[in-house]
N, C-alpha and C positions, 0 to 999 in steps of 0.2 A: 495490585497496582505496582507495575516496575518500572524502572527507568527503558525509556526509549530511545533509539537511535535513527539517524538519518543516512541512507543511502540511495545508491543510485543503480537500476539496474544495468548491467554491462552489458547482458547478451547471456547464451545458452552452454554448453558445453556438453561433454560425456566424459566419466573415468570409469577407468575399472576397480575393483574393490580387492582382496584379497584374497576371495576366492575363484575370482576372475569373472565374477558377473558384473554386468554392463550398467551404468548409472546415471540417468539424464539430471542434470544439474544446472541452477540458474547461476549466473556471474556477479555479485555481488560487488560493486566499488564504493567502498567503505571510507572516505578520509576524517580525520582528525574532527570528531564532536567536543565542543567547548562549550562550558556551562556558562553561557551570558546572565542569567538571571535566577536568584532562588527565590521561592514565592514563599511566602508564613503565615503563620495563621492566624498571630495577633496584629499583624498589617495589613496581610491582603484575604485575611478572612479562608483562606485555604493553603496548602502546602504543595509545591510543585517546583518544578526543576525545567527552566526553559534550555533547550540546547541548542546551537548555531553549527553550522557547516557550511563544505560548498564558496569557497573565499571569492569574493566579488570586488570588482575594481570600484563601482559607484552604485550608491543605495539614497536615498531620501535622508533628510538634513536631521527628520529624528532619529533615524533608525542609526547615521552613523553618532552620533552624540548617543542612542543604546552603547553602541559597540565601546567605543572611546570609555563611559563609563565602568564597562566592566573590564577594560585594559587587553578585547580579544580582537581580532584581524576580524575588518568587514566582513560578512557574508550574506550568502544569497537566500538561505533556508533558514529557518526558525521551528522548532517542535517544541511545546509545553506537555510534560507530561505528570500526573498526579502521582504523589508517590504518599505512602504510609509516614514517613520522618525525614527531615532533611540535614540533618545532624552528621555532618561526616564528608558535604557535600562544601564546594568552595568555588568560587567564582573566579572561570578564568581553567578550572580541572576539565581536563582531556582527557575522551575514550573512542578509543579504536575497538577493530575488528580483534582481538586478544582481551574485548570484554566478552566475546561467545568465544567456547570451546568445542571441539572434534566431538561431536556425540550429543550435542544441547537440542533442545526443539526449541523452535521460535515461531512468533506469528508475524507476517510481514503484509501491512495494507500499503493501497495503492490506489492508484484511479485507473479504471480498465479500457483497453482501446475502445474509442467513439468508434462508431459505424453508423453515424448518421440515422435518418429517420428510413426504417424497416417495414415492410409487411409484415401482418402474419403469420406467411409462410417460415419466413425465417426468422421472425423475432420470435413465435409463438408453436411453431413446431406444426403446425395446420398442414392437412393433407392436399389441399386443395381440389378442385375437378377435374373432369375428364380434358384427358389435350390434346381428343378429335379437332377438328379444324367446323364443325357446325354446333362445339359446345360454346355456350357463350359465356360459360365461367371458368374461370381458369383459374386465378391466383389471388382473387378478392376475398374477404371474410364472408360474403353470405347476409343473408337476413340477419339482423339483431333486434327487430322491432316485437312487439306485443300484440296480445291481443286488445280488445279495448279495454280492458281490466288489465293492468293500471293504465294501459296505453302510452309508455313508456320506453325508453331503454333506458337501464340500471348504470350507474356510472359503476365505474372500476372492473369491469369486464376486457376482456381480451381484444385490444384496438393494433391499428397499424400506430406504430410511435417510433419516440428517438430509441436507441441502442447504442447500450456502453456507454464511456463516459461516469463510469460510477465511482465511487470508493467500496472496495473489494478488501477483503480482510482474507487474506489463507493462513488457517492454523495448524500448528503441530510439526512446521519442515524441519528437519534433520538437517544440522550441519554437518555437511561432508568432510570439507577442508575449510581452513584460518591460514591464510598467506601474510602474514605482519610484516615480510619485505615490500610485497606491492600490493598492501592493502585489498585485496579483495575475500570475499567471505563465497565459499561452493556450498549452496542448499537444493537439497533432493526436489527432483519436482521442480514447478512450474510457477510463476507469481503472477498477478495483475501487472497491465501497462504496458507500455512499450518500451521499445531499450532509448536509455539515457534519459527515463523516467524515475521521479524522486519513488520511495518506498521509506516507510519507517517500523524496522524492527523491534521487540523486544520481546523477551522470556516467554515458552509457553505459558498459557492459563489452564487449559486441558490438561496437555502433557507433562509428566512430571519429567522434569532432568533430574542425573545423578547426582 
């Protein structure tokens, strides 16, 4: 259980490394996380560390009376996350992108581009039939019916549905770069969502950092 942080994807990039191979990279914009809330165990029966970002001109009559309480500038996003102790932790304490370093894995979820409601074919990978012009199947699922034993179809089988739209977890990316003049973080690879979609990082669980 490690502290979490809130950012927002920027967009894609490439660098090269130092041996001069080539490195696709996601753009990471990182502003100032402030701890609006510590959670404890003999009050709120658990221990957690809510974080605020993202500064927002107007929010709801409780949420700025949250903010006001803990003396941090309205914002637009809110993450709670569980942690082992909160002893060291202070309300109103700020962390940037120079809480990850050059060389750290982290896991960053997100919610992945909607694609609306799918076939099949492309939500499920289906070959579909023949695309003579006197086939009369083309790009439909086929039979899913029974015999009269059970005489049934089984739920949770392979249907045309929505696509995307998820919460997507990628673990293990490598920080490339830490820009602490403008805030942005370069992670190897690719993330959930679309740009100027929120993502919230912290520390791999897999991966050990140095």
């Amino acid at each position: 259980m490690s502290l979490k942080l809130i950012g927002k994807k920027a967009g894609m990039t490439q660098i090269f490394d130092d041996k001069g191979e080539l490195i696709v990279c996601t753009v990471i914009s990182m502003e100032q996380n402030r701890i609006a809330q510590i959670k404890r165990e003999e009050r709120d029966g658990y221990k957690a560390i809510q974080m605020a970002s993202m500064n927002k001109k107007k929010v709801t009559k409780p949420l700025m009376g949250h903010f006001g309480k803990a003396k941090i500038d309205i914002c637009s996003a809110l993450l709670e996350s569980r942690v082992e102790d909160v002893e060291g932790y202070e309300v109103g304490q700020s962390f940037g992108v120079d809480f990850f370093q050059e060389g750290d894995f982290v896991d960053v979820t997100g919610t992945s581009k909607g694609k609306g409601f799918q076939g099949v074919i492309k939500l499920h990978g289906f070959s579909g039939g023949p695309a003579a012009h006197g086939s009369g199947f083309h790009r439909h699922a086929g039979s899913t019916g029974m015999r009269s034993t059970p005489g049934r179809c089984f739920p949770g089988g392979p249907r045309a549905s929505r696509m995307g739209g998820e919460r997507v977890t990628q673990q293990g990316l490598k920080v490339v770069k830490v820009d602490a003049m403008k805030n942005l973080l370069l992670l190897e690879g690719s993330i959930p969502g679309s740009r100027g979609g929120k993502v919230y990082l912290q520390r791999a669980k897999k991966k050990k950092n140095k």
